[in-house]
C-alpha positions as semicolon CSV with decimal commas, in nm:
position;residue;x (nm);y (nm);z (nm)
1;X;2,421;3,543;-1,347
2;X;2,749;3,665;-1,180
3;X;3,009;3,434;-1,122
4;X;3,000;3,508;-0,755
5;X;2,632;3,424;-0,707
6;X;2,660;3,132;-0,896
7;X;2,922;2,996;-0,730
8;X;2,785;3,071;-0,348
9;X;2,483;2,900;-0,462
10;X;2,709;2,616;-0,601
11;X;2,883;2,565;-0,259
12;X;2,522;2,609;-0,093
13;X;2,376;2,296;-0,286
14;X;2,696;2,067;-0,206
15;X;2,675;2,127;0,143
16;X;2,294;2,077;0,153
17;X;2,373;1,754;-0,085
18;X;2,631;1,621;0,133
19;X;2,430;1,647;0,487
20;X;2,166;1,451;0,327
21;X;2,417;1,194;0,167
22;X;2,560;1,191;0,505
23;X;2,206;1,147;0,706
24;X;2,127;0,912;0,448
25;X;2,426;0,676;0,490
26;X;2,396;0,686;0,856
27;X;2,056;0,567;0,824
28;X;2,140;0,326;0,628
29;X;2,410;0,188;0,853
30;X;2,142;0,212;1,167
31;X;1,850;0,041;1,103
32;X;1,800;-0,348;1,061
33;X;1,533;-0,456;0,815
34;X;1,587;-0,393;0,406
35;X;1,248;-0,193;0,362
36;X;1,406;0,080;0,599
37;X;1,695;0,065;0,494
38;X;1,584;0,143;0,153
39;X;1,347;0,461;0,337
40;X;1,714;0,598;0,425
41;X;1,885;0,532;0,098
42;X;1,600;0,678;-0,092
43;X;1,756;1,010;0,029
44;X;2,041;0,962;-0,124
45;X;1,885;0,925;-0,458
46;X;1,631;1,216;-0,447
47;X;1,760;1,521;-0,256
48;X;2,107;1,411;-0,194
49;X;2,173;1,351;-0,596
50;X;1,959;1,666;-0,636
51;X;2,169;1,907;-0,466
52;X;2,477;1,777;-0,599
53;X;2,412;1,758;-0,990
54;X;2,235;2,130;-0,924
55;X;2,574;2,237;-0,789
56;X;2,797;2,059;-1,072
57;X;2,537;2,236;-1,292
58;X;2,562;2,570;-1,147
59;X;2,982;2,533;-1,161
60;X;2,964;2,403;-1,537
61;X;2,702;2,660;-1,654
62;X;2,943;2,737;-1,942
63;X;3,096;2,411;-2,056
64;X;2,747;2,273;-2,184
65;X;2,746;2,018;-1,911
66;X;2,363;2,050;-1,801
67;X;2,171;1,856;-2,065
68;X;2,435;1,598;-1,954
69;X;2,385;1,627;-1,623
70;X;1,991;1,671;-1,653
71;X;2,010;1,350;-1,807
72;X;2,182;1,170;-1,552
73;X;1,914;1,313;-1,271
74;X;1,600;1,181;-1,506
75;X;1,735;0,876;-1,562
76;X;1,819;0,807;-1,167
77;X;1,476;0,948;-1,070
78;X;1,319;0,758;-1,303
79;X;1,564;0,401;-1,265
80;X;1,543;0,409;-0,890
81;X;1,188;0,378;-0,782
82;X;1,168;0,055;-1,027
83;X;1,516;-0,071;-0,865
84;X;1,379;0,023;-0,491
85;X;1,019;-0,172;-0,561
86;X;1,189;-0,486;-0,728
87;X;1,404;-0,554;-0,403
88;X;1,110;-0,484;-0,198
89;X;0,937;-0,688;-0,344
90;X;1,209;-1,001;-0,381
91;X;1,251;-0,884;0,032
92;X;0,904;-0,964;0,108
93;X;0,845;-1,290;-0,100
94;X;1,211;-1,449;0,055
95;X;1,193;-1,313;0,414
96;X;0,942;-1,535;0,665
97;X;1,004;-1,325;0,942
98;X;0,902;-0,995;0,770
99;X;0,530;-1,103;0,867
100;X;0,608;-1,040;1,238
101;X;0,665;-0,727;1,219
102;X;0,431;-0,582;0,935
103;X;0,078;-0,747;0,745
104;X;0,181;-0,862;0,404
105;X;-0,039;-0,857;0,137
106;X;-0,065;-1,151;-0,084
107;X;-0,083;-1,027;-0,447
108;X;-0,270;-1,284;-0,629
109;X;-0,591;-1,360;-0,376
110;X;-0,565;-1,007;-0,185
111;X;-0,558;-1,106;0,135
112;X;-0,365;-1,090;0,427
113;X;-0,164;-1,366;0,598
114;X;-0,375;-1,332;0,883
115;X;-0,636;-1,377;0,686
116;X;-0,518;-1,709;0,541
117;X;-0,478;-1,873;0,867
């Protein structure tokens, strides 16, 4: 691949990275409750981390920096999800108020709060 091509494409993945960093971190800053806050900041870690490792990759083609770099991508695709669920999770067993604005699902008798009362 020409150096040129690569390159543009390079510069095309950090600016489409960095919008949805930027979008991301906006969100995150806008909204009020922790579960959508973690809806904006999961852009961050897929599309936003996406487009930016592509571009390193595509700039570092010839130092052997993509199995390093693939490697960082896997293990935040894979490490994030678990991260995102467990302070979901610890969000909706601490926070009483969450049940005003959403049905909460108890996990050991499947039923609703609702459906308690």
């Amino acid at each position: 691949m020409s150096e040129i091509v690569r390159l543009v494409l390079a510069i095309i993945c950090f600016v489409i990275g960095f919008i949805c960093v930027s979008i991301s971190i906006f969100g995150v800053f806008r909204v009020h409750y922790v579960l959508n806050r973690m809806q904006s900041a999961a852009i961050i870690d897929t599309l936003g981390l996406l487009f930016l490792l592509l571009g390193l990759i595509l700039i570092s083609w010839d130092m052997g920096w993509f199995p390093k770099l693939a490697l960082i991508l896997a293990f935040q695709w894979v490490g994030s999800p678990i991260a995102s669920h467990m302070v979901g999770r610890m969000e909706v067993r601490t926070d009483r108020s969450l049940s005003e604005h959403m049905e909460i699902k108890d996990e050991r008798t499947d039923e609703t709060e609702e459906e308690k009362v």
